[in-house]
C-alpha positions as CSV (number, residue, x, y, z in Angstrom):
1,X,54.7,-53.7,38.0
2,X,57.9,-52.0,37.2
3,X,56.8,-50.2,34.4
4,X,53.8,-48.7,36.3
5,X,55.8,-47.6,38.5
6,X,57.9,-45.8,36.2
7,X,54.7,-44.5,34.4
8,X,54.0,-42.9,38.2
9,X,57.0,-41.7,38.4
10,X,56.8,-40.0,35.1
11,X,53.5,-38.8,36.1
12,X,54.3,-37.6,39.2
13,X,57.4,-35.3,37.2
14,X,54.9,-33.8,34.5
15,X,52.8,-33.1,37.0
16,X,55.5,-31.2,39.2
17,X,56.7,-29.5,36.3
18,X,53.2,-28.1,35.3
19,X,52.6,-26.8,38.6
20,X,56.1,-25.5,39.0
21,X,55.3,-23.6,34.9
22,X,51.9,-22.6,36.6
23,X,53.5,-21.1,39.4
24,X,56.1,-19.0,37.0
25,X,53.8,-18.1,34.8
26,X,51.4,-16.3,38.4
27,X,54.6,-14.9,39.4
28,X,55.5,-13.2,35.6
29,X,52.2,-12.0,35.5
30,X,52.1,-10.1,38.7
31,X,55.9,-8.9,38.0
32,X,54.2,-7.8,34.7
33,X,51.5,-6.0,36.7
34,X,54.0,-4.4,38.9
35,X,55.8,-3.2,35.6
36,X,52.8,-1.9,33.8
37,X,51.7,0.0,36.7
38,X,55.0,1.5,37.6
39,X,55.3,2.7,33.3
40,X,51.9,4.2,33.9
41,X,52.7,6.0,37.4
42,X,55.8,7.1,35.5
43,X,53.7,8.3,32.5
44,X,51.4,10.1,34.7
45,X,54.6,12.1,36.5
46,X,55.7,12.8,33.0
47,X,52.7,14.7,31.8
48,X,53.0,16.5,35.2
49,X,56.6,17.8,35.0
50,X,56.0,18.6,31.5
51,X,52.7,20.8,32.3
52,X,54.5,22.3,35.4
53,X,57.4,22.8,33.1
54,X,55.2,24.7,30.5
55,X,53.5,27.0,33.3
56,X,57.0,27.9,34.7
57,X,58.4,28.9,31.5
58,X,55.3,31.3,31.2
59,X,55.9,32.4,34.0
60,X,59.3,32.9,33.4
61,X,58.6,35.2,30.4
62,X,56.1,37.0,31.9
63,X,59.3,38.4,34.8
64,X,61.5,38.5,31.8
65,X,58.9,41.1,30.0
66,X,58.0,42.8,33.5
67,X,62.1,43.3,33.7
68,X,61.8,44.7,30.6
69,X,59.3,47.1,31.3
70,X,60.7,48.5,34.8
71,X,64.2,48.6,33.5
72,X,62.8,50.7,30.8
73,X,60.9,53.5,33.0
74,X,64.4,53.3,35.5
75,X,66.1,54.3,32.2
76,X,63.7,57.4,31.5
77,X,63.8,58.3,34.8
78,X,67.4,58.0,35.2
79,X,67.2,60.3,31.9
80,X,65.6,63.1,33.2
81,X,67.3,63.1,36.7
82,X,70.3,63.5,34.4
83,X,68.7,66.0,32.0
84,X,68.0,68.3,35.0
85,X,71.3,68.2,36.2
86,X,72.7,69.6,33.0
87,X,70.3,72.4,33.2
C-alpha cells in the first residue's frame, strides 16, 4: 500500500512539473511574440528614419545649391552697384 502511495505521490510531482514546463514554455512563447513583434516595429521605424533621412538630405542640398545660386547673382549685383560708383 505504501509503495502506491509513493508511486501517487511521484505521479502526482511529474505531473505538476509538466504542467508547471507547459506553462513556461506558453509564457516564453508569448514573451517571444512580444519580442519579435517589437524587432519588427523597430525594423519598420528604421527603414522610415532612414528614407526621411535620405529626403532631408536632398533637400538639404537642393538649399545648399539655391544658396549658391542667390549668393552668386547678390555678388554680380553687388559688382555693378560698385562698378557705377567708380564711374
Amino acid at each position: 500500500m505504501e509503495l502506491l502511495e509513493e508511486q501517487i505521490d511521484s505521479l502526482g510531482t511529474l505531473e505538476e512539473r509538466i504542467h508547471q514546463a507547459i506553462e513556461l514554455v506558453t509564457r516564453l512563447r508569448r514573451e517571444k511574440e512580444a519580442v519579435v513583434a517589437g524587432r519588427d516595429a523597430a525594423i519598420r521605424e528604421a527603414a522610415a528614419a532612414r528614407e526621411q533621412a535620405a529626403q532631408l538630405s536632398q533637400e538639404l542640398e537642393g538649399l545648399r545649391a539655391e544658396r549658391r545660386q542667390v549668393r552668386g547673382r547678390i555678388e554680380k549685383l553687388l559688382s555693378q552697384i560698385d562698378s557705377l560708383g567708380a564711374a
